[in-house]
C-alpha positions as CSV (number, residue, x, y, z in Angstrom):
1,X,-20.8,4.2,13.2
2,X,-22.3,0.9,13.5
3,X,-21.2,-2.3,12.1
4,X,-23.5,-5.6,12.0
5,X,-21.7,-8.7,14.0
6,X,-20.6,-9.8,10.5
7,X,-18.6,-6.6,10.1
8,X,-17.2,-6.8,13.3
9,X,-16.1,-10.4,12.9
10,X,-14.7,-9.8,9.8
11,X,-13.0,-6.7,11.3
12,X,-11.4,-8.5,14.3
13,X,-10.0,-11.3,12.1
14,X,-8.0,-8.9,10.4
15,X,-6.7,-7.3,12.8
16,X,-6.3,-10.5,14.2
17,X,-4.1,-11.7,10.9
18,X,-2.6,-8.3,10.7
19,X,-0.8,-8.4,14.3
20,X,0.0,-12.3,13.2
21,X,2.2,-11.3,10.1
22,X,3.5,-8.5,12.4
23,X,5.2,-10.8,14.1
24,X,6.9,-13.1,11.3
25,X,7.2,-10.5,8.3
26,X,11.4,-9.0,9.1
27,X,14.4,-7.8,7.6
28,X,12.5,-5.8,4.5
29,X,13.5,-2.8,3.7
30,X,17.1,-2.7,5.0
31,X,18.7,-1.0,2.0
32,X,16.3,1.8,2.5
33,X,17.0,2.0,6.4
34,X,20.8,2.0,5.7
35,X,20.0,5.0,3.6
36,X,18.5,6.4,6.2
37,X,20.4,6.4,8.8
38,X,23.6,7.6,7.0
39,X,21.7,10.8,6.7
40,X,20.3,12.3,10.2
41,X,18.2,14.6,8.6
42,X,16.7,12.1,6.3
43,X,13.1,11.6,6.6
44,X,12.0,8.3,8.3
45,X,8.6,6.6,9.3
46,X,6.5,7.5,12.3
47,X,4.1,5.6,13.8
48,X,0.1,7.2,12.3
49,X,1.9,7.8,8.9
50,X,-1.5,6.0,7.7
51,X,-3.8,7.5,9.9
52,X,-5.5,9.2,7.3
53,X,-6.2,6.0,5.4
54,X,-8.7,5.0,7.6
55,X,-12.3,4.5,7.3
56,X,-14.8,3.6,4.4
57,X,-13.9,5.1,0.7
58,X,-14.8,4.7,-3.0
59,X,-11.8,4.3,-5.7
60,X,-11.6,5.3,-9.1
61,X,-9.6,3.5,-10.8
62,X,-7.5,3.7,-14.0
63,X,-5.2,1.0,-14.7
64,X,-3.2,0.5,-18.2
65,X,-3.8,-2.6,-20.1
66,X,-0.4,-3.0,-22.0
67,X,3.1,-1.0,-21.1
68,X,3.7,1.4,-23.9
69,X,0.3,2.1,-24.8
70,X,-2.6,4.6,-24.2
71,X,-5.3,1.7,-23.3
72,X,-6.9,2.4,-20.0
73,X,-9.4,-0.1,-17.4
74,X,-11.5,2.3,-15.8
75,X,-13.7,0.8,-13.0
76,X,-14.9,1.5,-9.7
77,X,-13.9,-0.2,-6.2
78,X,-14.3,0.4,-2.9
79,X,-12.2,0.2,0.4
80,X,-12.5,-0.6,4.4
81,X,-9.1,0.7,6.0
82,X,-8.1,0.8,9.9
83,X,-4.9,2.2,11.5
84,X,-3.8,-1.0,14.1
85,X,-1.1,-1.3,16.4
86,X,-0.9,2.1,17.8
87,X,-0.2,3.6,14.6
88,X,2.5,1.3,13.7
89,X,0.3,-1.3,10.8
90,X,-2.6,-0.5,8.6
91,X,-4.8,-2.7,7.0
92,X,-7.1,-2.1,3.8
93,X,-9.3,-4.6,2.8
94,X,-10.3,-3.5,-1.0
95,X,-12.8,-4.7,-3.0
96,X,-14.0,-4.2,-6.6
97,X,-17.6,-6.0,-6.4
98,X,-18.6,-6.1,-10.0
99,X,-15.5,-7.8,-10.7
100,X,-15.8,-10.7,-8.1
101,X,-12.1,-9.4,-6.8
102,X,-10.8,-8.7,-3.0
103,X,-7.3,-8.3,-1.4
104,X,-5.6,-6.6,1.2
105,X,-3.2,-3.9,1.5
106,X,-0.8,-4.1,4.8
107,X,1.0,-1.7,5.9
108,X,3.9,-1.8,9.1
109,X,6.1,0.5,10.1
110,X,10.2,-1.2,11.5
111,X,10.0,1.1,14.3
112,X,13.8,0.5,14.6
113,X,14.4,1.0,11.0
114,X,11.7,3.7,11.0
115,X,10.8,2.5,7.4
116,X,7.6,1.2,6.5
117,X,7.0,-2.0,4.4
118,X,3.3,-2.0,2.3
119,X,2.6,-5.8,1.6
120,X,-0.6,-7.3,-0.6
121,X,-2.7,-10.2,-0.2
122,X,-5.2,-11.1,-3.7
123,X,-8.1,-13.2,-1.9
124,X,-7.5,-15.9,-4.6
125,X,-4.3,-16.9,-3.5
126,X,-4.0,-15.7,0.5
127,X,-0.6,-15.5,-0.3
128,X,1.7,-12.7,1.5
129,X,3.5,-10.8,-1.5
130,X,7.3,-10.8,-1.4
131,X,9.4,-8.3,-1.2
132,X,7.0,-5.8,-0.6
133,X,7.8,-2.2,-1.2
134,X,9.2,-0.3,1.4
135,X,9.7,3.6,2.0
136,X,8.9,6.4,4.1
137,X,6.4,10.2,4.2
138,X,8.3,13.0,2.6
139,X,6.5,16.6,1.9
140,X,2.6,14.7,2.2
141,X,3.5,11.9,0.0
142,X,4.9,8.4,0.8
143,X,6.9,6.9,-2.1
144,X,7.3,3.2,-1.8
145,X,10.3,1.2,-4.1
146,X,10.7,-2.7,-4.0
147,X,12.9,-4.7,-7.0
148,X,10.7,-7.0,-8.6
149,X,10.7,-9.3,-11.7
150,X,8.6,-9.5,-14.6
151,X,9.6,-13.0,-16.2
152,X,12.9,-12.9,-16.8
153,X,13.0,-9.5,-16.3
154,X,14.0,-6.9,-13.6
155,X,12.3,-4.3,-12.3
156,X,11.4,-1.6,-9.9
157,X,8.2,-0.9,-9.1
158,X,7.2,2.7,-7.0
159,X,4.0,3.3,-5.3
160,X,3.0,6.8,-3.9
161,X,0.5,7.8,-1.7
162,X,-0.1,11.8,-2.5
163,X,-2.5,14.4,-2.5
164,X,-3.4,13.3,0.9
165,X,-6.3,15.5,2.5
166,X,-9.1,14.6,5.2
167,X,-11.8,13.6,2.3
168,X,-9.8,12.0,-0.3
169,X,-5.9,11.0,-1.3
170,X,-4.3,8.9,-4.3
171,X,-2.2,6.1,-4.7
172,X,-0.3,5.5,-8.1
173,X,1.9,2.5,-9.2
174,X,4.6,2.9,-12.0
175,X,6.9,0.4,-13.2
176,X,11.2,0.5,-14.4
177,X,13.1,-1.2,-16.5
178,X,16.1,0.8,-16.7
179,X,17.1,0.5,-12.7
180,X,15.2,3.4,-11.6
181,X,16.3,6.2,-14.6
182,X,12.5,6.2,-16.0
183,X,9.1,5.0,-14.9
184,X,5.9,4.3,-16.7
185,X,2.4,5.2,-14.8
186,X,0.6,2.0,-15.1
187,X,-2.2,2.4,-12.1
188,X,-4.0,5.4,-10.7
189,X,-6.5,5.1,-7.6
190,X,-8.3,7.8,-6.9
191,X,-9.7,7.8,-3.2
192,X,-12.9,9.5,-2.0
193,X,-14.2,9.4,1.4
194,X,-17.1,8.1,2.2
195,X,-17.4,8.2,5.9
C-alpha cells in the first residue's frame, strides 16, 4: 500500500511518540500482574496480542447518552492502527471526521509483568490518560479493568476487545459502581476492515 509523504510523516511521528511514552509510562497494572503471577497457569500478555489491530478500518459506533437509559449516539468513524515495537505497543490513531474529533489509543505490553496497559490521548487536550486500563488475551478476547472516578464517585471501567477475526473485531466499554458486582454497556465499536 502506498501512503503520500504526509502519511508517512504523520505515521513516523507516532511511532516516534509512541516508543517516547514507552519509555516514561511504568508501574500500571501491578495489581493485575500480582494476580498473575500467583497463578502459573494464569493467562498473561504476549508480545503481537494486537497484531490483528492493524491496518485501515471503519467503526460503527453506538455510544449511550445517559447511564440508565435506552438513548443511543450512533455515528460512524474511522481508524489507522500499527503494531510497533516488535509486537510489544500498538498505536491507533481514530478519527470521527464529521464530528471534528481525533485521539489515540496506545497500547504496551510490561513484558516483565506480561500485562498490557491501553492508554488514550483526545487531540484537544494531548494529554496521556491516567490510570489506564490494564489486562491481558483470554479465549480471543482481551478484557481491560482500570478504577476510575466519576466526580466524587468511584468506579471501574472494563474494556474488551472480542470477536476478533481477520476482517473485523469489537471493542466495548461498560462502566461500575458497585466495585465490580455489575456493569452497564455504555460504548460499542464495531470494527470493519478496510484494507
Amino acid at each position: 500500500m502506498s501512503h503520500a509523504p504526509a502519511d508517512d510523516s504523520r505515521r513516523t511521528l507516532l511511532k516516534t511518540a509512541a516508543a517516547g511514552l514507552a519509555v516514561c509510562v511504568t508501574g500500571t497494572g501491578s495489581a493485575l500482574a500480582s494476580t498473575i503471577d500467583a497463578a502459573a497457569e494464569a493467562p498473561y500478555g504476549k508480545p503481537g496480542d494486537f497484531d490483528f489491530l492493524a491496518g485501515e478500518w471503519k467503526i460503527q459506533h453506538r455510544r449511550l447518552k445517559t447511564l440508565g437509559t435506552d438513548d443511543w449516539d450512533v455515528f460512524e468513524g474511522e481508524a489507522t492502527c500499527w503494531t510497533i515495537l516488535g509486537g510489544v505497543g500498538s498505536i491507533e490513531e481514530l478519527r470521527i471526521p464529521a464530528r471534528n474529533f481525533s485521539g489515540m489509543g496506545l497500547r504496551l505490553l510490561d513484558v516483565e509483568k506480561r500485562v498490557w496497559s491501553d492508554f488514550w490521548v483526545n487531540a484537544k487536550s494531548g494529554v496521556l490518560t491516567t490510570p489506564g486500563t490494564t489486562g491481558v488475551f483470554v479465549d480471543g478476547a482481551g478484557t481491560f479493568v482500570a478504577d476510575d472516578m466519576d466526580g466524587d464517585k468511584p468506579m471501574k471501567v472494563r474494556g474488551v476487545w472480542d470477536r476478533i477475526t481477520p476482517k473485523s473485531c469489537r471493542w466495548h466499554q461498560a462502566l461500575s459502581y458497585d466495585d465490580g458486582k455489575t456493569w452497564q454497556g455504555q460504548w460499542f465499536m464495531d470494527w470493519t476492515r478496510v484494507s
